[in-house]
N, C-alpha and C positions, 0 to 999 in steps of 0.2 A: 536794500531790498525790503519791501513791505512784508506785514506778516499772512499775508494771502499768497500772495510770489513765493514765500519760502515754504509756505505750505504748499502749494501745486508743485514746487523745482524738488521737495521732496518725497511729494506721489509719482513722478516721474522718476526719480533715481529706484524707489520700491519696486514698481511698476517696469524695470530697464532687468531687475531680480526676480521675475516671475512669482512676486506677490502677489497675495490673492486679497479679493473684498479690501480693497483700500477706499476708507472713505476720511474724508477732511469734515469735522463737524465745527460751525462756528457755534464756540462756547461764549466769546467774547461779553454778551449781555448778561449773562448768568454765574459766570466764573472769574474770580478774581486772579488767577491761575494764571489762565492764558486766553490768546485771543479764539486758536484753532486746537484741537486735536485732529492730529493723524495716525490713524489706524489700520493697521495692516497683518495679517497671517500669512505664514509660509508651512513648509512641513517638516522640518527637520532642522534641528542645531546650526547646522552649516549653512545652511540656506539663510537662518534667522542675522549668522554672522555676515555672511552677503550680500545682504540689505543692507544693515546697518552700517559697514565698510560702504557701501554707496554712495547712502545718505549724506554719511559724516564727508565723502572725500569731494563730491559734487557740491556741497553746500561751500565746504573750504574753497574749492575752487571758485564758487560765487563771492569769497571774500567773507564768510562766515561761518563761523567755529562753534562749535556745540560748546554749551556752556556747563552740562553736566551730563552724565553718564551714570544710568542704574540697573544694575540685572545683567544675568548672563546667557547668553545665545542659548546655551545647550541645557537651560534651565527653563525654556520656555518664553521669555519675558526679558523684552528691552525695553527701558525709557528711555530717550534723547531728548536734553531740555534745551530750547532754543529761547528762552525766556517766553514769548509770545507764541508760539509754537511748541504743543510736547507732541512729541513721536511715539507711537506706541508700537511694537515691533514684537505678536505672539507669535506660538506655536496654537494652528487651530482650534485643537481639545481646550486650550486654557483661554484662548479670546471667547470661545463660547460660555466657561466653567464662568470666567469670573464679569461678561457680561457687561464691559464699563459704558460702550452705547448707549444702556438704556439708564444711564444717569445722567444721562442728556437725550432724553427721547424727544423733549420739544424744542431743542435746539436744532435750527435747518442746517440742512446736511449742503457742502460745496459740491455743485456738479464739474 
């Protein structure tokens, strides 16, 4: 799976947990990172674990396994590192607080 594919097959699993504001930003030309970030809010701990239990079990079943894991649900803040794809997985108040969008303001956003 391409890293476009695994970024939509994982706005779709987000998206499957009543995420909210999920956008895929190609960072690809600007970041050495990765190719996509995926960004997403929910509203509570368990919700935040819901998603990310999504992500991680739809992508495995696509044949690919998260390569690393940072942050805790009920802490506000997931990352899921797909190497080519990072997951961002807030709780609202702190997707707003710390704002990472806009360190890619001119990087287009995937519809």
């Amino acid at each position: 799976m391409d890293s476009i594919d695994l970024a939509r097959r994982a706005r779709e699993a987000l998206l499957s947990k009543k995420a909210a504001n999920v956008t895929i930003v190609n960072v690809g030309s600007t970041s050495p990172v990765a190719d996509y970030y995926v960004i997403a809010s929910g509203d509570t701990g368990p919700q935040l674990k819901a998603m990310m239990n999504a992500v991680q079990m739809d992508l495995k079943h696509d044949g690919t396994m998260c390569y690393r894991r940072s942050g805790v649900p009920d802490d506000g803040w997931v990352v899921l590192d797909y190497f080519d794809v990072v997951i961002h997985i807030f709780l609202k108040e702190l997707r707003d607080y710390y704002a990472i969008e806009e360190l890619w303001a001119g990087a287009p956003q995937v519809p």
